[in-house]
C-alpha positions as a printed Julia matrix, in Angstrom:
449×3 Matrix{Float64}:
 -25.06   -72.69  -11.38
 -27.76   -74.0   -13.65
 -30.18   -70.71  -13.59
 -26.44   -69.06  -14.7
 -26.09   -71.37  -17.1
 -29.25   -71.05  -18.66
 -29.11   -66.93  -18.49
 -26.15   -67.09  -20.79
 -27.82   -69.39  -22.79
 -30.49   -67.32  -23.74
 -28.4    -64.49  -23.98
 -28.55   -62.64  -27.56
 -24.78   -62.79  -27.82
 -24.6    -66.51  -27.52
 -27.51   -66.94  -29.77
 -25.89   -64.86  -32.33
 -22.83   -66.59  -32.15
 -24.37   -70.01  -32.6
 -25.96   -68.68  -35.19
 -23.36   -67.59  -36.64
 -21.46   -70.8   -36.11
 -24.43   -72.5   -37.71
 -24.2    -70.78  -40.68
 -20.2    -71.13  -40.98
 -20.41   -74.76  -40.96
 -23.17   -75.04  -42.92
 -21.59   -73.2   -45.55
 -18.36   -75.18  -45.33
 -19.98   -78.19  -44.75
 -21.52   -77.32  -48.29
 -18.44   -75.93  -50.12
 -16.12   -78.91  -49.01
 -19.21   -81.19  -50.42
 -18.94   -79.76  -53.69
 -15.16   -79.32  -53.68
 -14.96   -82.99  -52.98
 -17.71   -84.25  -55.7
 -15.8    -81.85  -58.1
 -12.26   -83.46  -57.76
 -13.67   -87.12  -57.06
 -15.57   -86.61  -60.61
 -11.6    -84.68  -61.8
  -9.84   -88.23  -60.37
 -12.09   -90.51  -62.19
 -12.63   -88.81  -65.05
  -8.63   -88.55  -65.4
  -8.47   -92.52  -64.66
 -10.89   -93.0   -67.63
  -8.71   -91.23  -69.73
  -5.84   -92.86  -68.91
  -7.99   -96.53  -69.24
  -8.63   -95.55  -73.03
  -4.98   -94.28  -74.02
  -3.98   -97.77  -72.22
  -6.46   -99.42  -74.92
  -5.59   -97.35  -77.62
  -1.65   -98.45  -77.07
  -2.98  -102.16  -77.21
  -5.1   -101.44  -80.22
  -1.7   -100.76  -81.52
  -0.59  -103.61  -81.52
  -1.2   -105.83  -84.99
  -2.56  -108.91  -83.93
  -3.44  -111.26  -81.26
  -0.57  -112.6   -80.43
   1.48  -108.85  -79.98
  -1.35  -108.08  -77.83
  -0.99  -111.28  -75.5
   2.93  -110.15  -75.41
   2.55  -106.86  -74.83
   0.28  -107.49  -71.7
   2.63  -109.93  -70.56
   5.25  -107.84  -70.33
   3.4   -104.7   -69.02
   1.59  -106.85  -66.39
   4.82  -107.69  -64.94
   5.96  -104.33  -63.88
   2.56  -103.1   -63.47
   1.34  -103.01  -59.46
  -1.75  -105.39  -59.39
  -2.87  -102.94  -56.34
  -3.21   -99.98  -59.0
  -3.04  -101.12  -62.16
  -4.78  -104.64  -63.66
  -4.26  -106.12  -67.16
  -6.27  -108.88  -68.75
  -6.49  -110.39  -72.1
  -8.36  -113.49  -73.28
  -6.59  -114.7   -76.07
  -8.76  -116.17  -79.15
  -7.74  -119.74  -77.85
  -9.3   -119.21  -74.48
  -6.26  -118.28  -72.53
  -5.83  -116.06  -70.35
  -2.73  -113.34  -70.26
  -1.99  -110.73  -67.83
  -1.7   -110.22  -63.96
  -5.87  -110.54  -63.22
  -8.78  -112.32  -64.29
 -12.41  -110.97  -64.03
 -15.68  -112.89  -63.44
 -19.3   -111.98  -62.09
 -21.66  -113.57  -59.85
 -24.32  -113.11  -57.89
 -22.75  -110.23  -55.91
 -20.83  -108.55  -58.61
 -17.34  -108.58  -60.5
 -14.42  -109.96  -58.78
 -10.58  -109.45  -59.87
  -8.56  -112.76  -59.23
  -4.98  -112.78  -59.27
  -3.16  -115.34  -62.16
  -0.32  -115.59  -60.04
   0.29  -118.68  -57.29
  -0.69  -118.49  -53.79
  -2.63  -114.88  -54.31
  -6.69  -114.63  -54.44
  -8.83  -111.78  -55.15
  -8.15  -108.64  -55.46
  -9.06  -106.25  -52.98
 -10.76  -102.5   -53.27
 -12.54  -100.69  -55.94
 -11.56  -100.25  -59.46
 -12.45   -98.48  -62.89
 -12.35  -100.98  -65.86
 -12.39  -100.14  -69.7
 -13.01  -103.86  -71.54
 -13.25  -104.1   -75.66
 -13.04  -106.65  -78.49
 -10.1   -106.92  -79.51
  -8.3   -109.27  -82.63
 -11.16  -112.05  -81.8
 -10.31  -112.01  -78.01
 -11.24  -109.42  -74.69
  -9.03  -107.03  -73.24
  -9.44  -105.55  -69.91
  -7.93  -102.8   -68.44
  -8.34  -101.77  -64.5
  -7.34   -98.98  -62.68
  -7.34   -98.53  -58.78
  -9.79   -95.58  -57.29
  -7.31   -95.78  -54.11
  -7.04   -92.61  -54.43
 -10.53   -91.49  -55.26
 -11.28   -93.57  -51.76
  -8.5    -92.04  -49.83
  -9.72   -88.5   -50.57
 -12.5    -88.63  -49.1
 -10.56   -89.35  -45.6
  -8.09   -86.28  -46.77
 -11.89   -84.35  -47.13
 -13.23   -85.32  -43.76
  -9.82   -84.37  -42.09
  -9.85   -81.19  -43.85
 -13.4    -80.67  -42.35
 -12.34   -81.84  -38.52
  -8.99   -79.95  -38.75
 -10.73   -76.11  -40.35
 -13.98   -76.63  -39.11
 -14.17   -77.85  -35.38
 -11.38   -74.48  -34.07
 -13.44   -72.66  -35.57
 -16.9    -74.07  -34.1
 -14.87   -73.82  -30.65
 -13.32   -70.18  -31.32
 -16.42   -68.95  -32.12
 -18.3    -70.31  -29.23
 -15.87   -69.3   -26.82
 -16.03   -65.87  -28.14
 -19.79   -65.64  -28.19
 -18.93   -67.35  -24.36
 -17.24   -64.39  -23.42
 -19.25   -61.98  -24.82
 -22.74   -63.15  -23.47
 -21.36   -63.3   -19.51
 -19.39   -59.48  -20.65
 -23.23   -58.56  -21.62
 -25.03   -60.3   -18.91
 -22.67   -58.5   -16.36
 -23.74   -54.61  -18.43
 -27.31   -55.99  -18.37
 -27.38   -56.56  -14.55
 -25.78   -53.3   -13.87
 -28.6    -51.54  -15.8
 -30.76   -53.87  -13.68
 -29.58   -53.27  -10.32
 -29.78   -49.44  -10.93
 -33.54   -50.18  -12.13
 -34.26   -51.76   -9.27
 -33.1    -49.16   -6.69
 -34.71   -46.64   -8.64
 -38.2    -48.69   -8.92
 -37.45   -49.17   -5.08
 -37.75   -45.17   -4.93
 -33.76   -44.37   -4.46
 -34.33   -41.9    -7.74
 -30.61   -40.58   -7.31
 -29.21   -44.04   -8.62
 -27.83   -44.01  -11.91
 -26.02   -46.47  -14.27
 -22.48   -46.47  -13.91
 -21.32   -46.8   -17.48
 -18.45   -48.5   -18.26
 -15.53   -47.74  -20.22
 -15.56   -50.53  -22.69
 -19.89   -50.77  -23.04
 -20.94   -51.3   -26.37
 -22.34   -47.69  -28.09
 -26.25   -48.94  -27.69
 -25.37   -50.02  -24.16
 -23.74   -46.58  -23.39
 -26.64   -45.15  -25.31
 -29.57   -47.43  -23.01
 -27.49   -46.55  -19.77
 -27.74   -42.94  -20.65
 -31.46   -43.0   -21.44
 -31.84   -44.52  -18.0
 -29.7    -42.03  -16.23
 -32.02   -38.9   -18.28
 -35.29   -40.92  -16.83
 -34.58   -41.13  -13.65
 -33.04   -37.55  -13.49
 -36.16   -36.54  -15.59
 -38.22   -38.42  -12.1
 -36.08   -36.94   -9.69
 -36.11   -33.57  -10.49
 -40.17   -34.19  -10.83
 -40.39   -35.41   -7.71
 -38.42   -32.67   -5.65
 -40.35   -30.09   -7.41
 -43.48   -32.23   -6.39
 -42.13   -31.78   -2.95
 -40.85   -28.37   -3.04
 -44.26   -28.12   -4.13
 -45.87   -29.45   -0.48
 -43.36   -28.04    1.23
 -44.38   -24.33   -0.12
 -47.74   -24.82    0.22
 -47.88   -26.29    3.9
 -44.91   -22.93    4.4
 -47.3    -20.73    3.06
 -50.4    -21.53    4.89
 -48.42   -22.36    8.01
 -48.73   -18.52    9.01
 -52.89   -17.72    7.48
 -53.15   -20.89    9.92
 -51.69   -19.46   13.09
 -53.53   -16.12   12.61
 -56.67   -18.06   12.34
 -55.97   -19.64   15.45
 -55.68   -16.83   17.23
 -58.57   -15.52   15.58
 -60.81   -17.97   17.04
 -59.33   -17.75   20.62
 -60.23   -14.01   20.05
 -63.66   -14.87   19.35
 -63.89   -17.97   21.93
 -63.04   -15.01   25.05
 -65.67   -13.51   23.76
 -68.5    -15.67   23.72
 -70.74   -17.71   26.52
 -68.53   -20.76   27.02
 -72.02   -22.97   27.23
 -73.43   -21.79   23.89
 -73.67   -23.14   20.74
 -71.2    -20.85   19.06
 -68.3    -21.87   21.67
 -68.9    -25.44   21.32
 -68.33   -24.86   17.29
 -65.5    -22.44   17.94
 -64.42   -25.44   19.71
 -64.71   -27.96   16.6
 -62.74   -25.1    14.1
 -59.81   -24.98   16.68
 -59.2    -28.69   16.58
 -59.82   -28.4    13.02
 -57.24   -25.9    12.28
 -54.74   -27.28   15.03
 -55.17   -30.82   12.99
 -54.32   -28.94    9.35
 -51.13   -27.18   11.46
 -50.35   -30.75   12.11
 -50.65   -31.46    8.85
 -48.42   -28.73    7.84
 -45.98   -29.06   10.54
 -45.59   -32.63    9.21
 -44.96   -32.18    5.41
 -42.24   -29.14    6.52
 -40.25   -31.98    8.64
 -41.21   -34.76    6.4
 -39.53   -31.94    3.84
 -36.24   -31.61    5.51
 -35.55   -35.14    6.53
 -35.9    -36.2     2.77
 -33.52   -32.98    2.07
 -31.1    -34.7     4.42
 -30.3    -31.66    6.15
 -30.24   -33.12    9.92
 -27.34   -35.03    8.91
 -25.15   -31.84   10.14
 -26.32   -32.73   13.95
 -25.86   -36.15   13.89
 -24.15   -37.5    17.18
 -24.28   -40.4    19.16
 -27.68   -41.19   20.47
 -28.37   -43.95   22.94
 -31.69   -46.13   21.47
 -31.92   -47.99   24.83
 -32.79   -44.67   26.54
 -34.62   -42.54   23.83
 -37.48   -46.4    24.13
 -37.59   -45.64   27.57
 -38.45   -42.46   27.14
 -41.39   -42.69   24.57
 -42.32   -45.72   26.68
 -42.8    -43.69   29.83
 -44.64   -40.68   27.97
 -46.79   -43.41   26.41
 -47.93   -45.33   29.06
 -50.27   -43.27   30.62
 -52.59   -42.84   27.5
 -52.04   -46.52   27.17
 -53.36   -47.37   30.4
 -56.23   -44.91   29.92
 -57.16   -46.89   26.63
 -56.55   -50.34   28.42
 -53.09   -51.34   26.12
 -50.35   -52.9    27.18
 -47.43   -51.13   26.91
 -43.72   -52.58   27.56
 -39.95   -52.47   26.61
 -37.29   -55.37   26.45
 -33.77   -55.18   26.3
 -31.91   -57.93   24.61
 -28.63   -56.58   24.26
 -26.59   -54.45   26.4
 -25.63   -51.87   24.3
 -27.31   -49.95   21.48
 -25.56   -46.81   20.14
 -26.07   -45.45   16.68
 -25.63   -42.15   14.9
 -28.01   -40.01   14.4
 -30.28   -37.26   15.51
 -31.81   -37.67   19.05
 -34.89   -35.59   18.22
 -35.65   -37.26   15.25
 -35.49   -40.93   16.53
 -37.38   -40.23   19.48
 -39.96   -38.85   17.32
 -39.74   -41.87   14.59
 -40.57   -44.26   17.7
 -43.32   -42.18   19.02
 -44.94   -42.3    15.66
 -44.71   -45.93   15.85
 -46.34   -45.96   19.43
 -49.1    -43.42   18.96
 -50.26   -45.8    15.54
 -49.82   -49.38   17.37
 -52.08   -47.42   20.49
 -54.58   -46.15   18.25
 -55.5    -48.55   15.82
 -55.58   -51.38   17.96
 -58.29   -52.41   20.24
 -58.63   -52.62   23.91
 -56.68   -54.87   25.83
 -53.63   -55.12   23.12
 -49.85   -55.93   23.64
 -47.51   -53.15   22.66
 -44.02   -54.13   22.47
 -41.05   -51.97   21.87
 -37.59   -54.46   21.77
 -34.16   -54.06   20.95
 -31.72   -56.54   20.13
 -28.27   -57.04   17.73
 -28.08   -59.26   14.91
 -25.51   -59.72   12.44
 -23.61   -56.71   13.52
 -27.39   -54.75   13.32
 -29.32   -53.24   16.15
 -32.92   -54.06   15.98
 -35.55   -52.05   17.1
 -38.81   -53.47   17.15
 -42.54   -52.27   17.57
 -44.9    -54.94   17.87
 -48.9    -54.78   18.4
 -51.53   -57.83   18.76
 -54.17   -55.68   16.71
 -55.63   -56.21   13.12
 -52.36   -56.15   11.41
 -52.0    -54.81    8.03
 -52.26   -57.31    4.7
 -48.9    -58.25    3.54
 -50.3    -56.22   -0.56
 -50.36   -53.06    1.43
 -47.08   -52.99    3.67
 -45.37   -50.89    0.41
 -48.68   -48.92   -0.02
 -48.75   -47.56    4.13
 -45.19   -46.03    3.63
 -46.84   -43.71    0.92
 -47.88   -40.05    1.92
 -51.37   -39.6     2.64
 -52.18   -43.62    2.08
 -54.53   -44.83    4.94
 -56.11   -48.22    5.28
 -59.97   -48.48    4.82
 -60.75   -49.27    8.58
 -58.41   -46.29    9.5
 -60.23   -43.41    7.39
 -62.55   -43.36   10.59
 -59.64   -42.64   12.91
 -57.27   -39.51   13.54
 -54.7    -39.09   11.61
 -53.3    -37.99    8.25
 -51.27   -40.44    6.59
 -47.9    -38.96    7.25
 -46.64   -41.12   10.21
 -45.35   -44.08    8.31
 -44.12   -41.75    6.06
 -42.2    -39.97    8.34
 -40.84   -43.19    9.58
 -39.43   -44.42    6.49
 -37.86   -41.02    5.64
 -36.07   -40.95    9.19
 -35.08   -44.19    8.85
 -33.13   -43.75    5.05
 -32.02   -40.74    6.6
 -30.16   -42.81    9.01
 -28.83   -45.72    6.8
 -31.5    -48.1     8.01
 -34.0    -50.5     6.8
 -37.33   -51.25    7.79
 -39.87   -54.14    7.11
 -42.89   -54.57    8.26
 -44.06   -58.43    9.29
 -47.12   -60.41   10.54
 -47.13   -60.19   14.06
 -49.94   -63.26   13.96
 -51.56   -61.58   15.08
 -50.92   -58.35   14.63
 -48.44   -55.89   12.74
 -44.44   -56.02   13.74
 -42.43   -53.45   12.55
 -38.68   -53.91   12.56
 -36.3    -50.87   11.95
 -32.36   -52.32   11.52
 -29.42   -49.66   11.37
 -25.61   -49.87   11.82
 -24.07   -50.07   15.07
């Protein structure tokens, strides 16, 4: 859950939708700012006003004493919340519905009236001279204070859907991306793995650069498939062409052989050509099969085929050559049954390759083991040696055509056995691993019941 979580947080939709998001609020963070210090400086600026046509109405007054009346009888129906009137009269006393006075902490509005204190929250105050006393005029900023809460609401209520829209969306689209991404992948996989005939299924609602990527892919590995069965067309020719010049060379040589002293020099290098030229028929013979199993033409005779009795078989024709090289050579059964489809000649012929390698690259005195068992609705065949083994960097590399290990260059062979083996065993729907015996090399060949 967490490695999922942290895909589609790195995915470039996400990213770009954070971004995005980012940049939204930042910009309405921004605008409401200066929205807000616009109208706060609007509000106070339009209390000021109204402070200064308040004093101009008192300046109209003609002396003292009208003033003293006139805030008297204003301060009565005036709201000492909003609106606070004060005028210190030339004797000393004080009229209105508020008195000011400083300290250490600042200006304070008391009330005149009995049984009320001071005056709470902020105000704007205009004070002048006026007919030998001071007048002072207050206005609430209530309002200047409650927009600010209207401002932040304003942010919560437009900004936070759209912060949680946004993300959702860039949600969706990062795991609808991730899932295109990891089809692309998969099919890159299979065809890194060598299955060249996989191609990216494109969807019908993929983005046009992820319809145009998929179809790059698909050209590529069309581009490697086709280069690769020409490549093999190529072998194929070449070992069908020389298969013939081959053959009349061998008979050439047995011509020449019935001719000649069978104890001279010339027969015993007659001798040496022969195996020569019966090892490049090999060769040959190998690359045609090796040919038509990877064209998948022995599908057509597929049938039922008993693996039980082809191992006993290859077992029986084996273990004379393995006694004569001092191997030991057995079979176990570990299931009852083991029926698969397939073709007969080829499997016996896959597990004979296996045999004839484990005999002849191991030393004297080795365990050969050919097993078969069921697991998880698989059959198992197994071929198991005690030799060398083969290091766990070069189990992909022996599959190869013509690969051979270092030690083995000194040995018979051509490099085509393992290869054969893997191509019978796709042919057949099956998988096949190769694992330290410890010692030794353990190759296990699963396929469908």
């Amino acid at each position: 859950m967490t490695y999922r979580l942290r895909q589609l947080w790195r995915s470039m939709p996400l990213r770009l939708a954070i971004l995005l998001v980012a940049l939204f609020a930042t910009v309405s963070l921004l605008g409401l700012a200066a929205s807000y210090a616009v109208t706060q400086s609007s509000f106070e600026q339009s209390i000021r006003a109204s402070l200064r046509q308040d004093l101009a109405g008192f300046r109209a007054a003609p002396n003292a004493r009208a003033v003293a009346i006139l805030v008297e009888a204003e301060s009565r129906e005036a709201d000492p919340n909003r609106l606070i009137l004060s005028y210190i009269a030339p004797n000393g006393r004080i009229y209105g519905n508020g008195a000011i006075a400083q300290d250490d902490e600042g200006f304070h509005i008391f009330s005149l009236e009995r049984g009320r204190a001071e005056f709470t929250g902020n105000y704007l105050s205009l004070t002048d001279a006026l007919y030998g006393g001071v007048i002072t005029i207050a206005r609430s900023r209530a309002e200047i204070v409650a927009l600010r809460a209207v401002f932040v609401n304003i942010l919560w209520i437009s900004l936070l859907p759209t912060v949680l829209i946004a993300l959702s969306g860039g949600l969706i689209l990062a795991r609808r991306s991730k899932r295109h991404v990891e089809v692309v992948g998969s099919a890159l996989d299979q065809m890194t793995s060598g299955d060249l005939a996989t191609r990216v299924e494109i969807g019908p609602r993929w983005s046009d650069d992820l319809v145009q990527i998929g179809g790059k892919v698909n050209q590529m590995a069309g581009a490697q498939e086709a280069q690769m069965r020409a490549l093999r067309g190529v072998s194929s020719d070449i070992a069908h062409d020389l298969k013939t010049p081959l053959q009349r060379v061998a008979l050439c040589l047995e011509d020449l052989n019935a001719q000649i002293d069978k104890d001279s020099e010339e027969a015993v290098l007659i001798s040496k050509m022969q195996q020569e030229v019966e090892g490049m028929g090999e060769v040959f013979r190998s690359l045609l099969q090796l040919a038509q199993v990877e064209a998948g033409s022995p599908r057509a005779r597929f049938e039922t085929v008993d693996l039980a009795k082809i191992c006993r078989t290859v077992v029986e024709v084996f273990e004379p050559s393995a006694a004569a090289s001092g191997h030991i050579l057995t079979f176990t059964m570990e299931t009852d049954t083991a029926v698969i489809k397939g073709d007969q000649a080829l499997i016996g012929q896959m597990l004979s390759n296996l045999v004839e390698n484990a005999l002849r690259h191991t030393s004297e005195g080795s365990d050969v083991t050919v097993s078969l068992a069921k697991a998880d609705g698989k059959i198992l065949l197994r071929v198991a040696d005690t030799g060398p083994g083969i290091p766990a960097v070069e189990h992909d590399k022996v599959l190869e055509r013509h690969y051979r290990l270092d030690r083995s260059r000194a040995t018979a062979g051509h490099g085509l056995g393992l290869s054969l083996v893997a191509a019978i065993v796709a042919l057949h729907d099956g998988t096949l691993t190769l694992e330290d015996n410890a010692p030794g090399l353990e190759v296990t060949l699963r396929f469908d019941a």
